[in-house]
C-alpha positions as CSV (number, residue, x, y, z in Angstrom):
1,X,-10.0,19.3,2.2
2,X,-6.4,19.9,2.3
3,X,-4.2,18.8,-1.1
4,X,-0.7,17.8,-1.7
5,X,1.1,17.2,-5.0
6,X,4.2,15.5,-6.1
7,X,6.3,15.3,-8.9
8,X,6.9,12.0,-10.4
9,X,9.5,11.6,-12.8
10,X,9.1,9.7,-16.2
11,X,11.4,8.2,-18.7
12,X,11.2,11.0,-21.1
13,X,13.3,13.6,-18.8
14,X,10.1,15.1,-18.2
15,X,7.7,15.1,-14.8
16,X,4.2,15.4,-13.9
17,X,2.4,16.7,-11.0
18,X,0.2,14.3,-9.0
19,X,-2.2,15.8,-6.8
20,X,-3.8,13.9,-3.5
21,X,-6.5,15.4,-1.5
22,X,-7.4,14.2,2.4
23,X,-10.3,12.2,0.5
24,X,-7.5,9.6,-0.9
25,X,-8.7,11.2,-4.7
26,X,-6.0,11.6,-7.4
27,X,-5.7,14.1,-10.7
28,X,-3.1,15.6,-12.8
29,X,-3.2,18.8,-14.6
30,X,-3.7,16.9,-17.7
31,X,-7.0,15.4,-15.9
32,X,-8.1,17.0,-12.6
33,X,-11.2,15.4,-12.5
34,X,-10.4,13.6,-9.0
35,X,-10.0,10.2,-9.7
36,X,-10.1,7.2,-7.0
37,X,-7.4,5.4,-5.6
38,X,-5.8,2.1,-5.7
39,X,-7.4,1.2,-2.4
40,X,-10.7,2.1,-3.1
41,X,-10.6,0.1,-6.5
42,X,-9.7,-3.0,-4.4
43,X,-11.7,-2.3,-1.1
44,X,-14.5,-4.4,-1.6
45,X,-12.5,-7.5,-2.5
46,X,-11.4,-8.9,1.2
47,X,-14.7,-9.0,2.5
48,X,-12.9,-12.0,5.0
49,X,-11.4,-9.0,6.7
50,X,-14.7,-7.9,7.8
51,X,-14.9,-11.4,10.1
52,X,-11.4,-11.2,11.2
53,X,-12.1,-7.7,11.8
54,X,-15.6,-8.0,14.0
55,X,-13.8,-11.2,15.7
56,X,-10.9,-9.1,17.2
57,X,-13.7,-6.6,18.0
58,X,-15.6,-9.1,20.0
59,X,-12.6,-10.4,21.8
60,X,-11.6,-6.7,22.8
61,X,-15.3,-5.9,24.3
62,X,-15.0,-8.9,26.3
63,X,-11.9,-7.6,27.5
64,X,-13.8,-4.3,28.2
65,X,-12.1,-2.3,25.7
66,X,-13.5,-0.1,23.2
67,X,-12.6,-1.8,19.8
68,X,-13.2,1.0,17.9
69,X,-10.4,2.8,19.8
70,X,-8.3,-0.6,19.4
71,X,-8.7,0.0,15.7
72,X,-8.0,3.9,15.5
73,X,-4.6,2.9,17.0
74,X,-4.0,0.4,14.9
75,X,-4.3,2.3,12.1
76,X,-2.4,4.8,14.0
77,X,0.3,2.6,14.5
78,X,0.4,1.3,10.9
79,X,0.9,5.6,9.7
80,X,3.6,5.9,12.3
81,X,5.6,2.9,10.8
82,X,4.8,3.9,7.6
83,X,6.1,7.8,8.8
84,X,9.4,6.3,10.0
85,X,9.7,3.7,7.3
86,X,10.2,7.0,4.6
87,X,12.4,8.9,7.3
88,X,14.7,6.0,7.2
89,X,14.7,5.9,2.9
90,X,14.7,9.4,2.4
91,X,16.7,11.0,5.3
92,X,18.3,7.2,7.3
93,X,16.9,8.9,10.4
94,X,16.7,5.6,13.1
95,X,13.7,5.4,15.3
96,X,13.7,3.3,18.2
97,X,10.1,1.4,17.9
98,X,10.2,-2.0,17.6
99,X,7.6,-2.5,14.8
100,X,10.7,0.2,12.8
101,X,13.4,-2.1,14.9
102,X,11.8,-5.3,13.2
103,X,11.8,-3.5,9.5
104,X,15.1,-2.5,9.9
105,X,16.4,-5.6,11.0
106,X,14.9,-7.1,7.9
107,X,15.5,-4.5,5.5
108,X,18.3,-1.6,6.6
109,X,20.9,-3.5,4.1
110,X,18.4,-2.6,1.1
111,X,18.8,0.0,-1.4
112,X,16.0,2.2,-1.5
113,X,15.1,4.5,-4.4
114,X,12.0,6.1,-3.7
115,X,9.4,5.9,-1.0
116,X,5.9,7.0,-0.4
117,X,5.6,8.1,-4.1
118,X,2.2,8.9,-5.8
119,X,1.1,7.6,-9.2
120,X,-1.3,7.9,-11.6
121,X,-2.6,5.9,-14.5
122,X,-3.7,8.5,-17.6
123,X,-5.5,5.0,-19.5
124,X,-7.7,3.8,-16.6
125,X,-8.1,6.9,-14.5
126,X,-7.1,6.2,-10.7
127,X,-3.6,6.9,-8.6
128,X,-2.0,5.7,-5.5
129,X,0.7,6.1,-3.4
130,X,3.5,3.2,-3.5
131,X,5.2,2.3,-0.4
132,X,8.7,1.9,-1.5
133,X,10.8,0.6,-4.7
134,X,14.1,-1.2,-4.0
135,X,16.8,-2.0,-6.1
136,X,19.8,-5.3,-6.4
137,X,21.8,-6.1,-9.1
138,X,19.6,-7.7,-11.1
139,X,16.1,-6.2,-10.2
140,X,13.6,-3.4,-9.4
141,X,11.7,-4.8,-6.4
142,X,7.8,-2.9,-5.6
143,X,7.3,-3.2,-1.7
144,X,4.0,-2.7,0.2
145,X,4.2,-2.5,3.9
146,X,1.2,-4.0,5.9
147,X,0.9,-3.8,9.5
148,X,-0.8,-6.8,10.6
149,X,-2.2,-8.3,15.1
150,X,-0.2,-11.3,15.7
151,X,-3.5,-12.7,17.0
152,X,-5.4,-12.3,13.9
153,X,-2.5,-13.2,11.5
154,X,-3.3,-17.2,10.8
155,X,-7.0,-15.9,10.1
156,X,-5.6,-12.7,7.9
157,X,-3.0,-15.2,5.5
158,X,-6.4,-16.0,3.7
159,X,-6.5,-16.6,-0.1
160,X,-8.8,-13.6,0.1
161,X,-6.5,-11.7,1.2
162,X,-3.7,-12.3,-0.4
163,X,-5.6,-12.1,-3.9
164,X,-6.6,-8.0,-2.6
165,X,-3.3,-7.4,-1.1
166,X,-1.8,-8.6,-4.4
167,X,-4.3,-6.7,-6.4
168,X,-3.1,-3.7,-4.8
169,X,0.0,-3.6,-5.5
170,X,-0.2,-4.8,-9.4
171,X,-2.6,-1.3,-9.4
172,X,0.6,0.4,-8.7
173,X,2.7,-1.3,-11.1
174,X,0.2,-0.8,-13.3
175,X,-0.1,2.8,-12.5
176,X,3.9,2.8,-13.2
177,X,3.7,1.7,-16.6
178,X,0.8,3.4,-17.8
179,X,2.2,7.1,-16.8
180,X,5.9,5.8,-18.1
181,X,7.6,6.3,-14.7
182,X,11.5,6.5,-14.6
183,X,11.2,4.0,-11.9
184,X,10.6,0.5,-13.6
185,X,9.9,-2.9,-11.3
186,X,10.0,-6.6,-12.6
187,X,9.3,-7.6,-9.0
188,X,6.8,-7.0,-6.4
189,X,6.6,-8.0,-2.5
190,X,4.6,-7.4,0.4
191,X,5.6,-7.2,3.9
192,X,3.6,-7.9,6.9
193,X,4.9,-6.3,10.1
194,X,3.1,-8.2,13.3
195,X,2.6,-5.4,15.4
196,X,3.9,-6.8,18.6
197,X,7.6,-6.4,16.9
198,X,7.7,-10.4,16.6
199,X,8.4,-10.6,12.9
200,X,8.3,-9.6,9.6
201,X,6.8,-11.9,7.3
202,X,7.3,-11.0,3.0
203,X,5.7,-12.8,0.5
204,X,6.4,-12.0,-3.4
205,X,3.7,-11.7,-5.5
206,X,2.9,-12.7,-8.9
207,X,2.5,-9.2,-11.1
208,X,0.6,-11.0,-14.0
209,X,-1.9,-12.5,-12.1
210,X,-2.2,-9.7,-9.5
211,X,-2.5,-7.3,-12.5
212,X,-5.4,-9.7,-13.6
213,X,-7.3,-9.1,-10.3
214,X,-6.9,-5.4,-10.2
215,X,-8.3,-5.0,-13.4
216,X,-11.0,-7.2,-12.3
217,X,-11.7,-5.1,-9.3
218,X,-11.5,-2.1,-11.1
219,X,-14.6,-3.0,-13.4
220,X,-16.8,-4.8,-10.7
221,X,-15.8,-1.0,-8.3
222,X,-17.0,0.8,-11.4
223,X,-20.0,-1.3,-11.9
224,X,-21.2,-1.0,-8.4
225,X,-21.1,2.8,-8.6
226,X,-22.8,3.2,-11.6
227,X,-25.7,0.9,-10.0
């Protein structure tokens, strides 16, 4: 299983290696037991995705597609604007997709200091890999990106999802303050890019009482596997 690592810097002047394998598991050289991600922690809390999930499934096999092939370019879809999304932070390279064309539009005048960064959290043992941090004059702004079907998106803005989506993203900050990042955030916000290049719809999210959920998560995930 091929690994990557990364260095993240910390407050101290100091840096640690993060490791990821192909298995989404994270470690440190002060742990390298493999640890599991954000994602995984979280996973089981938007079971309503499952229904919106099987419903666009049913919908595409009445339309004689293969909705398993749907979803693998879906998620495809979702890598590539993820992909161009950190060429743009890291390097301003332009691509001409209209799901990046829609991003842009709505965040090209950002400043962007980091993107696609891993993290790890030494007191509850799990990492992740953030989408982006942002900065303004006044803040430290967290971003997740999302891909979401326009067809599915009424069904998909569920209070289920929004409490996972939340979740996952207070993991990260969490992870953040935990490892004592250099990169500090008093905001967080998730975007959800409709895949036909329509729109971009963010939503900010409340850090204490996404931070509650996680933590939540975290101990029911751990629960379940000890069971």
């Amino acid at each position: 299983m091929p690994t990557e690592s990364q260095l993240h810097p910390l407050k101290d002047g100091s840096s640690i290696e993060i490791f990821v394998n192909g298995l989404h598991q994270y470690w440190t050289d002060n742990d390298q037991v493999k640890r599991p991600s954000v994602s995984a922690l979280t996973g089981h809390v938007d079971r309503d995705a499952f229904g919106v999930g099987m419903g666009y499934a049913i919908k595409q096999i009445g339309l004689g597609l293969d909705p398993r092939k749907s979803t693998k370019d879906a998620a495809e879809e979702g890598s590539k604007l993820h992909q161009d999304i950190q060429a743009y932070i890291n390097e301003g390279t332009i691509e001409e997709s209209d799901l990046f064309i829609k991003w842009h539009q709505e965040f090209g005048n950002k400043e962007w200091i980091t993107s696609e960064r891993c993290v790890f959290n030494p007191e509850l043992l799990y990492g992740g890999t953030l989408d982006a941090i942002g900065i303004t004059a006044t803040s430290s702004q967290l971003y997740d990106w999302k891909t979401v079907n326009p067809d599915s998106w009424e069904k998909y803005g569920s209070s289920l999802r929004k409490a996972k989506d939340s979740a996952q993203i207070a993991g990260y900050a969490l992870a953040l303050e935990s490892l004592g990042s250099a990169f500090d955030v008093d905001q967080a916000f998730i975007a959800y890019i409709l895949r036909d290049g329509s729109a971009v719809e963010v939503e900010p999210v409340d850090l204490e009482w996404g931070k509650e959920l996680f933590l939540g998560s975290r101990y029911l995930y751990n629960k379940l596997k000890k069971e």
